[in-house]
C-alpha distance (Angstrom), angle and dihedral (degrees) to the residues before:
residue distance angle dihedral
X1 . . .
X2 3.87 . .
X3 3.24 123.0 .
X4 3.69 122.4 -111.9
X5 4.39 102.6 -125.2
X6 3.51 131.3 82.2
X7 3.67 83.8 -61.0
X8 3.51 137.9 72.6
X9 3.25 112.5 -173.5
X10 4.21 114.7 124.3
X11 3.64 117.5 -113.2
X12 3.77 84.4 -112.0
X13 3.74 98.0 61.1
X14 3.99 86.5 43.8
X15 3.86 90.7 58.1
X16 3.70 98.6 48.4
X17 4.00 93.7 45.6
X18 4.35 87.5 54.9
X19 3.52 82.5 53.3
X20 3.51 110.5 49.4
X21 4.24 89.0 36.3
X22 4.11 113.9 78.4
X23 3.64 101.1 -112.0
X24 3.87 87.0 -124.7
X25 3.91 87.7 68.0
X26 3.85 89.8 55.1
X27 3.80 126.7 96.6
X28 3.76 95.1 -138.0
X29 3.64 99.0 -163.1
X30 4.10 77.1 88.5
X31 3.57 97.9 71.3
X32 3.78 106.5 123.1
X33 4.07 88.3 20.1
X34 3.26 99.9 116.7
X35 3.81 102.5 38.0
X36 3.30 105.1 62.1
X37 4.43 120.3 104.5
X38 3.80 99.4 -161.8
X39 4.04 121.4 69.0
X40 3.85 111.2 -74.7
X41 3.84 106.2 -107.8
X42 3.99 99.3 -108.7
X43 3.95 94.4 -144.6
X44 4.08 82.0 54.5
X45 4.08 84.5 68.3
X46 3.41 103.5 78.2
X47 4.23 85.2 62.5
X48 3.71 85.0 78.9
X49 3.80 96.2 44.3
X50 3.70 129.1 101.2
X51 3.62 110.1 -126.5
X52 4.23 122.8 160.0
X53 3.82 114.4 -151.4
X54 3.73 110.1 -132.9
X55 3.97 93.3 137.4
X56 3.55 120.3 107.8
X57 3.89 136.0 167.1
X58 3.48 93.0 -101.0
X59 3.19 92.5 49.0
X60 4.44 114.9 122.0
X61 3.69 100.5 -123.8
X62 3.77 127.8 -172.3
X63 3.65 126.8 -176.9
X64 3.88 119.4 -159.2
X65 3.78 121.1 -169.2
X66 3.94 159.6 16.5
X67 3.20 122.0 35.8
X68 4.40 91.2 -93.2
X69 3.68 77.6 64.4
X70 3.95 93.6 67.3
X71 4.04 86.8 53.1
X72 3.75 82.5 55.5
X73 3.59 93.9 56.5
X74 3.91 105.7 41.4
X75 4.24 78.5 56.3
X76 3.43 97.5 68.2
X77 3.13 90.9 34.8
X78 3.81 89.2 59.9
X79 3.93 85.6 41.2
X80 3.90 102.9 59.7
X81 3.50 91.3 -108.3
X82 3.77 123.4 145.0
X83 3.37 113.5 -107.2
X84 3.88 126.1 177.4
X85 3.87 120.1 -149.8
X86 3.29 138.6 -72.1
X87 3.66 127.6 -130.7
X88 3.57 110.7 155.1
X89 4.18 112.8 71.7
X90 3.15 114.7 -148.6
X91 3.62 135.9 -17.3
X92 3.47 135.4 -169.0
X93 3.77 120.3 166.6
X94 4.26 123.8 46.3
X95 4.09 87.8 -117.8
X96 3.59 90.3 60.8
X97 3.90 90.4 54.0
X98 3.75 94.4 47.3
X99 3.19 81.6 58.2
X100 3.58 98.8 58.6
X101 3.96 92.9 47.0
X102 3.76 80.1 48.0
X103 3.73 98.6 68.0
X104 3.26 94.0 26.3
X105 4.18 98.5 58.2
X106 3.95 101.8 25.4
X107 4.02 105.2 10.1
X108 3.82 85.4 169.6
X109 3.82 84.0 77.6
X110 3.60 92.9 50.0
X111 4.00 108.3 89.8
X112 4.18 104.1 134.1
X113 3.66 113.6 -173.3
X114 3.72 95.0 -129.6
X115 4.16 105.7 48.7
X116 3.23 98.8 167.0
X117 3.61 143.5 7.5
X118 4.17 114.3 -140.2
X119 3.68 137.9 -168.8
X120 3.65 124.1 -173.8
X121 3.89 88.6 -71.5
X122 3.44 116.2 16.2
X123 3.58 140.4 53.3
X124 4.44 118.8 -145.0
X125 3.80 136.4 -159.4
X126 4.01 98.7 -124.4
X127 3.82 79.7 -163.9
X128 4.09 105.5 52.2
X129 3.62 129.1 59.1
X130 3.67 117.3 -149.4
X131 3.73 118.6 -114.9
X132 3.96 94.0 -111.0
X133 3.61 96.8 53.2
X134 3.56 99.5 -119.9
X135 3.92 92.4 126.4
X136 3.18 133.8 -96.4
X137 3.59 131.5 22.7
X138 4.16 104.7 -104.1
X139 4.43 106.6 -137.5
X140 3.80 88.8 -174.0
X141 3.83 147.5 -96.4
X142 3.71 90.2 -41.2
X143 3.56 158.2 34.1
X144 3.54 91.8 -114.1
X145 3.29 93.7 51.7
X146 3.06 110.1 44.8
X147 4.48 85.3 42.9
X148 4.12 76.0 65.2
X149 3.34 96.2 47.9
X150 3.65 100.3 50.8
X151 3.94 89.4 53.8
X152 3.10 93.1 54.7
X153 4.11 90.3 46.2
X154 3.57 90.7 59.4
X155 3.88 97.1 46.9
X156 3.99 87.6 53.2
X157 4.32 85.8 46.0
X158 4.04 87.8 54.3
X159 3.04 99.5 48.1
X160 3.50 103.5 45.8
X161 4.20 89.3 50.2
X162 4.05 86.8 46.0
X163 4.38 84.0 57.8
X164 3.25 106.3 38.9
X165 3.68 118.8 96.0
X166 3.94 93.2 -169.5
X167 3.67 127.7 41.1
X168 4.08 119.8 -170.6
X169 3.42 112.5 -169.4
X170 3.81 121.7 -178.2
X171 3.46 125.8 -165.8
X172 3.82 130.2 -150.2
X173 3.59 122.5 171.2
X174 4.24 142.8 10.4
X175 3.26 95.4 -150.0
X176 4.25 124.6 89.7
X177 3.55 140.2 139.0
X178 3.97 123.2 -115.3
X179 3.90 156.9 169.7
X180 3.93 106.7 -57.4
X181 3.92 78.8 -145.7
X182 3.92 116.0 39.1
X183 3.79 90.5 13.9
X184 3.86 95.5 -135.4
X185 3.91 109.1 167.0
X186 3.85 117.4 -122.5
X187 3.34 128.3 -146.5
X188 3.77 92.6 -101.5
X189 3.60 139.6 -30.0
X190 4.12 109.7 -44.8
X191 3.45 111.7 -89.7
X192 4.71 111.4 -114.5
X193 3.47 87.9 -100.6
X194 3.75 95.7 59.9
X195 3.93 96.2 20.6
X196 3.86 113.8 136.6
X197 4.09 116.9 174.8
X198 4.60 79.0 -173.7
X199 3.62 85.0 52.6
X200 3.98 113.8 30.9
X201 3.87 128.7 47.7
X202 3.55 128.6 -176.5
X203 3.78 120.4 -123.2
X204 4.11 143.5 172.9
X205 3.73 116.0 -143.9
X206 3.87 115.5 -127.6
X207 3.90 135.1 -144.9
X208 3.58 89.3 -83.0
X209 3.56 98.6 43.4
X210 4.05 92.4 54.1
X211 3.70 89.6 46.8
X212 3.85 87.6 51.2
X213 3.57 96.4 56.6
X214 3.83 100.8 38.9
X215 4.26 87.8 54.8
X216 3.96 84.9 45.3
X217 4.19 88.4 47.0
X218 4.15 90.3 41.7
X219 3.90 99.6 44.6
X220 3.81 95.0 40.1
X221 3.83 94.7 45.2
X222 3.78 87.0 52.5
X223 3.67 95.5 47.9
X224 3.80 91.2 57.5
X225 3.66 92.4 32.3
X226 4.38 115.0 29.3
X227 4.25 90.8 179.9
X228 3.92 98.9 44.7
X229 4.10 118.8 117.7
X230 3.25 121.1 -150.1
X231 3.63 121.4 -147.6
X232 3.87 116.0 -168.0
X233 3.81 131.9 -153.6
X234 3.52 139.6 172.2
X235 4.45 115.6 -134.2
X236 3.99 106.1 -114.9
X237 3.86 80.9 -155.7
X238 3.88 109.0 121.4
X239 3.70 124.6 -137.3
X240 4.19 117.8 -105.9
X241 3.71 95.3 -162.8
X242 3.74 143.1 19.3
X243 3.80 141.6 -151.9
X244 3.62 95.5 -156.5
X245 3.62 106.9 85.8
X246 3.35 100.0 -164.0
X247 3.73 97.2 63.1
X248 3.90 114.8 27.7
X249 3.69 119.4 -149.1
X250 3.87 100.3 -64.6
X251 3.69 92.0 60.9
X252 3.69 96.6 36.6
X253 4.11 92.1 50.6
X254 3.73 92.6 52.0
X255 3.68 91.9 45.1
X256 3.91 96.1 44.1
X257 3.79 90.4 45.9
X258 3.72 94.2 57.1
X259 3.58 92.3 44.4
X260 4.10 92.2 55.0
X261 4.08 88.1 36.8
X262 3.97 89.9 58.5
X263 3.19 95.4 40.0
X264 3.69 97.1 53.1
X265 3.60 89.7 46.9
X266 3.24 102.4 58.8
X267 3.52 93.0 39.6
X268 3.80 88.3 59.3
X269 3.85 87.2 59.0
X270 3.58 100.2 56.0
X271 3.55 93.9 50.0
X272 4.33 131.3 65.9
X273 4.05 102.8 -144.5
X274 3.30 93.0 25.9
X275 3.70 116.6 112.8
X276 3.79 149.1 176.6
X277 4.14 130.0 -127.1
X278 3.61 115.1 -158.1
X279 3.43 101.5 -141.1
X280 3.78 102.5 125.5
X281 4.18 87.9 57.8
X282 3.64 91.9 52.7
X283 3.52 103.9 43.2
X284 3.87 96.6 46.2
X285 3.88 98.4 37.5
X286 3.66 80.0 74.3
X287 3.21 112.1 31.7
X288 4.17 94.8 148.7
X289 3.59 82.9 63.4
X290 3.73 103.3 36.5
X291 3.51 113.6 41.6
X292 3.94 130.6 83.2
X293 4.07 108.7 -118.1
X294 4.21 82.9 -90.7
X295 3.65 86.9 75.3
X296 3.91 84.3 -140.2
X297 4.30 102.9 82.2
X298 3.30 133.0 54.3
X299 3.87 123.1 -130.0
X300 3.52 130.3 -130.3
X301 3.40 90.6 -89.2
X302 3.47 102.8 70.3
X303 3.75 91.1 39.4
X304 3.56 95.0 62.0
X305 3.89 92.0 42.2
X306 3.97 86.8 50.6
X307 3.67 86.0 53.9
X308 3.75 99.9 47.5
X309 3.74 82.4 55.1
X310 3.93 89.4 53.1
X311 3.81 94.2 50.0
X312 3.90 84.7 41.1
X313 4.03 91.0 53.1
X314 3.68 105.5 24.8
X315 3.87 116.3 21.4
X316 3.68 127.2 89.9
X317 3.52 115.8 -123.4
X318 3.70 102.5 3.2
X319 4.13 97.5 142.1
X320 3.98 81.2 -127.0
C-alpha cells in the first residue's frame, strides 16, 4: 500500500532500503517518513533538511530578487534583524542578477548597448525595476543625469555586497527579454514606447545557462567579498503570462521552477558556504493553505512559517 505524502514508496520498499543502507549514510530526520497514511505536514519537512546556522542578528543581510524576496526583507525588518540596503528593485531571472554583481565587481566589463531608455523627459534603467513595480527605474531628465546617477548606483551596489556577511538571493523566473546584440537581460519585456522586434528578442534560460550565472554570481561575490554566505532560494511566485505559446504559464512555471531548483541545487554542492532555503517546498506543498485567492501570492502565513523554518535552519541561537 503506498503511502499517501510526497512519496510513494510502500512501507515495504522503505524497510528493505534502511536495511541494506549503513545507517551512517541515512538522514535520520526520516525516520517515521515513510509510514505515515495522512499527508505529511509540509512545515514538518524542513526536520529532515540539512541546514548550518551561521546567521545571527548582527549579521549584514542583503536580499536580491523577485518580488517574494521583498516579503523576505520587510520580515527581518519586523524581526530586529540587520538588514543592509537595497538598491536593486526587483529581479526576476539569474541573468539579471549577474548582471548586478557584474557592475557592481568589474563595471569596466559592463558596457550594454542600450543604457538607457528616454522619452521626451525622462531617462530609464532598461535593466532595474523600481521597488513599486511601476516599471522601470526613472535616472532623471537627462542623459547626464541619469550617466551620474548610475555611477553612483553602482558604488552604493559594491559596497553594500563588499559588507554584507550574508547574501539571499531568490530566484523567480528563466524567462527575460534582451539586446539582440550584447544579450543583456532587461528587467522585463520593453515597454511600446521603446519596443524594437530589430533590437529585442525573447529568450528562456536553460540548465546550463542558470548554472552559468549562479558560478559567475558565487565566484565574483567571493572575490570581492572572501567571508560572504550565500543562501539560495527559488520564488514560489507563479507566472501570470507566458511568451512561449506552446505552453502557457502553467506549463512554463513548472518547467522554469525545476530548471532554477536544479540548478540551485547543484550549485549548492559545488560550493562550501553556499546554502539552500526551502521555501519553494513549503509554500507550494500547501498551496490551499498558503496562497492568496489569486493562486499566485503567498499570505502572511506562509511567510512567517517560511521564516520559522529559516531561523530553524540557519540562525544561531534561535531555541528552534
Amino acid at each position: 500500500m503506498a503511502i499517501t505524502c510526497e512519496t510513494t514508496i510502500p512501507i515495504e520498499e522503505a524497510v528493505v532500503l534502511e536495511r541494506r543502507v549503513p545507517a551512517s549514510m541515512l538522514n535520520q530526520a526520516r525516520k517515521g517518513y515513510y509510514a505515515r497514511k495522512s499527508p505529511y505536514p509540509v512545515e514538518s519537512l524542513v526536520g529532515a533538511f540539512q541546514g548550518e546556522r551561521f546567521i545571527t542578528r548582527q549579521s549584514r543581510i542583503v536580499t536580491m530578487g523577485s518580488c517574494f524576496a521583498q516579503e523576505l526583507a520587510r520580515w527581518l525588518d519586523q524581526h530586529g534583524y540587520s538588514r543592509l540596503p537595497h538598491h536593486w528593485g526587483v529581479i526576476y531571472n539569474p541573468a539579471s542578477m549577474r548582471q548586478i554583481v557584474q557592475y557592481s565587481t568589474e563595471p569596466e566589463t559592463w558596457q550594454p548597448a542600450e543604457p538607457f531608455w528616454t522619452d521626451a523627459s525622462n531617462v530609464y534603467d532598461p535593466y532595474r525595476k523600481s521597488d513599486d513595480h511601476a516599471g522601470a527605474y526613472r535616472l532623471g531628465a537627462s542623459v547626464e543625469e541619469a550617466m551620474q546617477r548610475l555611477e553612483a548606483h553602482r558604488r552604493a551596489s559594491r559596497d553594500t555586497l563588499m559588507r554584507a556577511d550574508v547574501c539571499v538571493l531568490t530566484l523567480g523566473l528563466t524567462e527575460l527579454w534582451r539586446h539582440r546584440a550584447d544579450q543583456a537581460a532587461f528587467f522585463a519585456i520593453p515597454a511600446p514606447a521603446f519596443f524594437s522586434e530589430e533590437r529585442h528578442e525573447f529568450h528562456t534560460l536553460t540548465f546550463s545557462e542558470v548554472r552559468g550565472h549562479l558560478d559567475y554570481i558565487v565566484s565574483r561575490l567571493r572575490m570581492l567579498n572572501p567571508n560572504v554566505r550565500i543562501l539560495f532560494s527559488v520564488s514560489p511566485i507563479p507566472l501570470s503570462i507566458s511568451f512561449r505559446e506552446k505552453l502557457g504559464p502553467y506549463v512554463a512555471t513548472q518547467e522554469s521552477k525545476s530548471v532554477l531548483h536544479a540548478a540551485v541545487l547543484e550549485t549548492t554542492q559545488m560550493y562550501e558556504g553556499v546554502h539552500y532555503m526551502p521555501s519553494y517546498e513549503i509554500a507550494t506543498g500547501n498551496r490551499a493553505a498558503y496562497f492568496l485567492p489569486d493562486g499566485r501570492h503567498v499570505n502572511a502565513a506562509c511567510v512567517s512559517t517560511i521564516m520559522q523554518a529559516f531561523e530553524s535552519l540557519y540562525v544561531m541561537g534561535s531555541g528552534a
